[in-house]
C-alpha positions, -999 to +999 in steps of 0.1 A: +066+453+494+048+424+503+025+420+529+035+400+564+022+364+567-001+377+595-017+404+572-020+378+544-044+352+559-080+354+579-076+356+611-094+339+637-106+341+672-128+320+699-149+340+717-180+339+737-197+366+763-199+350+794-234+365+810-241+337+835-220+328+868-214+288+871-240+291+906-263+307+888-272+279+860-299+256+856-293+223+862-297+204+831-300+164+850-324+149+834-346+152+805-376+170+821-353+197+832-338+200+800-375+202+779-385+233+806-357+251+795-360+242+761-396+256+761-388+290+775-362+291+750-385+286+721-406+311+706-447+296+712-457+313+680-434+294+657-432+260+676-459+240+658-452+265+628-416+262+621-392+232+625-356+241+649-331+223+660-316+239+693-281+227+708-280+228+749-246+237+757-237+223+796-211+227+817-194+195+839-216+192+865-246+196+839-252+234+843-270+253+811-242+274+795-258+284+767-290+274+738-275+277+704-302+272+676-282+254+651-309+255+623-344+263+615-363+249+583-399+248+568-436+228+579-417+196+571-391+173+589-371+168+562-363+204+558-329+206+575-297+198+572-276+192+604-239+193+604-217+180+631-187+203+622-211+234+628-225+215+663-190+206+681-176+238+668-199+253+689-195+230+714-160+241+716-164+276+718-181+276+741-162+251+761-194+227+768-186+196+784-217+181+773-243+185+745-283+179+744-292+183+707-335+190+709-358+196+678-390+207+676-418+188+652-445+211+640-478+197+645-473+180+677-457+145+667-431+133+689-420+106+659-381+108+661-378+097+628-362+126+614-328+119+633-322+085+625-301+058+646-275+064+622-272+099+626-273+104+668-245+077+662-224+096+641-230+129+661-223+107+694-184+091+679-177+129+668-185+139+708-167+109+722-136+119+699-142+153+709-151+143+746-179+166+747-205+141+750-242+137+733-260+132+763-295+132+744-316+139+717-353+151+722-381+159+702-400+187+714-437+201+713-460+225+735-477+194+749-452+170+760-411+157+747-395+123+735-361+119+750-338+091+731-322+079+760-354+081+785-372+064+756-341+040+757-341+036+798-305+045+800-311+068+817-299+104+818-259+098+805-241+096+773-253+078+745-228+055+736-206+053+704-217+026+680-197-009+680-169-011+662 
C-alpha cells in the first residue's frame, strides 16, 4: 500500500513563541531607539570582532517584536551573504509589519558600503510587494550608528522602492 499524500510530502508549519505582550515593547520610532536596542542585543565581546547582520522585527505601531540575527561572517565586510527570501520569510513568521535590517562593522567604521544602493533597493521592492516595509538600514558600532534614512533626512519612514 501506498502511502497517503499527507504522509508523502514535508510538512510545514509557522510558528513563533510569543514571550512579550504588545504594551510591554519597546518602541522602535526612530533610529536612536532602534541602535539602544540593537546594542543590548549584541554581544560586546564580538562586536568589533565579528561581522552580524541583525533583523528588527516591529509591530504596526513600531513596537520591537523580535531581533533575528540573519547572518554572522568573518573580520571583513565582504564576508556575508544576505538573502531576502531568508529576511521576509522571517518577517512573515513572525507577522512584522515593519523591518530594520542593522549590521555591525568590526573596527568601528560606520562606511555603509557593504550594503550597496542597489541592494536596500531590492530588499525595500521585496517589502513593498510584501508590505512589510524596510524602514532602515544601520551600521552599528560600540561608539556611535549610521542610519540610511537619518543619513538621508527622510526621516524615520519607509525607504522607498526604486523608480520604475
Amino acid at each position: 500500500m501506498s502511502p497517503s499524500i499527507k504522509d508523502q510530502f514535508e510538512k510545514i508549519k509557522l510558528t513563533y513563541q510569543h514571550k512579550t505582550p504588545a504594551k510591554d515593547r519597546p518602541d522602535i520610532s526612530n533610529p536612536q531607539e532602534a541602535y539602544h536596542q540593537l546594542m543590548r542585543s549584541w554581544d560586546q565581546g564580538e562586536i568589533d570582532l565579528i561581522e552580524e547582520v541583525k533583523l528588527l522585527l516591529l509591530d504596526r505601531s513600531s513596537r520591537l517584536m523580535s531581533i533575528y540575527s540573519l547572518c554572522r561572517g568573518g573580520m571583513d565586510k565582504d564576508n556575508l551573504t544576505l538573502d531576502p527570501k531568508v529576511i521576509y520569510a522571517a518577517a512573515l513568521i513572525r507577522k512584522a509589519h515593519q523591518i530594520v535590517l542593522a549590521q555591525n562593522y568590526p573596527g568601528g567604521v560606520f562606511d555603509p558600503s557593504y550594503l550597496d544602493n542597489g541592494q536596500i533597493n531590492q530588499l525595500s521592492e521585496g517589502g513593498f510587494i510584501l508590505d512589510i516595509p524596510l524602514i532602515d538600514y544601520m551600521v552599528v558600532t560600540p561608539d556611535g550608528y549610521y542610519s540610511h534614512l537619518k543619513d538621508a533626512r527622510k526621516g524615520f519612514t519607509q525607504i522607498p522602492p526604486s523608480p520604475q
